[in-house]
C-alpha positions, 0 to 999 in steps of 0.5 A: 155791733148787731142786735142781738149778738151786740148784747151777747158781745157787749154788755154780756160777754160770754153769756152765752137744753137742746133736744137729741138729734134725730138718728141717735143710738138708743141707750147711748150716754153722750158727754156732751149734751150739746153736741149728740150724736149725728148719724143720720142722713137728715143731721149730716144734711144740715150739719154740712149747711151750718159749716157752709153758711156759719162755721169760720176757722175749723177746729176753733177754740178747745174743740171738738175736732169738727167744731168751728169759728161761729161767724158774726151774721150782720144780718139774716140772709133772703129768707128774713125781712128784718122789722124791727132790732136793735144795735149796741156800743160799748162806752168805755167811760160808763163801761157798759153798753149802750143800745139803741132800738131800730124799727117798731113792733106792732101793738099786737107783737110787743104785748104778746113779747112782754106777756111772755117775759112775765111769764118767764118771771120779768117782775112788773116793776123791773126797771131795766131795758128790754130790746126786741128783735123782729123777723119776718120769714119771707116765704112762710106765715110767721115771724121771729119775735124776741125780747131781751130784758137786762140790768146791770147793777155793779157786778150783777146782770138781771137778765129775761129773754124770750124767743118766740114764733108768731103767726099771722093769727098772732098764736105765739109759741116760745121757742126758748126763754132764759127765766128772769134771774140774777148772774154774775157780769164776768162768769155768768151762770146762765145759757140764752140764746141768739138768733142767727138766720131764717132759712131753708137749712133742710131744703124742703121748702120750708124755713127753719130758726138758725140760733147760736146757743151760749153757756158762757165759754161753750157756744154751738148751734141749733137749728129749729123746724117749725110745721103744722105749729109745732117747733122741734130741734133737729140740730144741736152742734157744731161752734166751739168751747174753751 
């Protein structure tokens, strides 16, 4: 299994909030945080390139009526080159997973990862795994930076995530992070997220962040626009709950 995902998938099954959607009604009280509303041009616009590119069978799961499957990405597509990730097993005897880094980080990169894990509350003696996960947009001047931090100790995760973006200055600007903190193995009361795909999801030229949100038996997807070194959600949506 995959990077990422293969954590999600297989040491952390289920684990896996987003900004409002641009063209939301004023005043309006949602019963989905993760799912506003999408009534403008702009959000119909990238909620159909989701479903194109992401979305498997439709509905899927408990809802909702225009939710969908989440595929499982292999690999991001032609609007990343992948520097470094990481792949996991699941060991039946041990029962866990076991994973293994592919490629290497820059110095530069790795240190920038690590400080914001400790930034996020890592202690500096944690003594568990961290994986990283690097990703290099092929027509913009940043990359896609990840570490995921984890421990199993019986029926206990410690866990610490950080998404960041990087540019060729090596100014770094988290995208999302999950704080360090503890959660049970089999209901785990954390959301992370993981990253799905760079690419042009609003056909502008321009590559945004595709991730795949997740708060144990609810998962959707987000998008995020990264301009002039700012980031913004301009989706949240789709995927299915149970």
């Amino acid at each position: 299994m995959k990077g990422f995902s293969g954590i999600k998938g297989i040491l952390v099954v289920g684990l896996l909030s987003a900004c409002m959607v641009e063209g939301q009604g004023q005043g309006q009280v949602e019963t989905d945080p993760h799912r506003p509303s999408c009534t403008s041009a702009r959000c119909r616009k990238i909620k159909s390139f989701l479903k194109i590119h992401y979305c498997g069978a439709s509905p899927f799961g408990n809802g909702p009526d225009d939710g969908c499957e989440i595929k499982t990405i292999q690999k991001p597509g032609t609007g990343a080159d992948v520097i470094a990730d990481y792949r996991c097993e699941w060991n039946t005897t041990k029962q866990t997973a076991e994973c293994e880094q592919h490629g290497e980080l820059p110095p530069a990169v790795r240190a920038i990862l690590v400080r914001e894990l400790h930034r996020a509350g890592l202690p500096a003696n944690a003594n568990g795994q961290t994986y990283f996960t690097l990703w290099r947009s092929t027509q913009s001047h940043w990359s896609l930076a990840v570490a995921y931090y984890s421990r199993q100790v019986r029926s206990e995760l410690d866990l610490c995530e950080v998404i960041t973006v990087i540019d060729d200055s090596s100014h770094a600007v988290v995208v999302r992070k999950l704080p360090f903190q503890k959660t049970d193995i089999d209901v785990p009361d954390v959301t992370q997220w993981v990253p799905i795909d760079i690419a042009d999801v609003e056909g502008n030229g321009r590559d945004d962040i595709v991730l795949e949100g997740d708060a144990y038996e609810n998962h959707w997807l987000e998008v995020v626009s990264l301009r002039d070194g700012n980031v913004e959600t301009v989706f949240s949506g789709l995927g299915y709950y149970l």
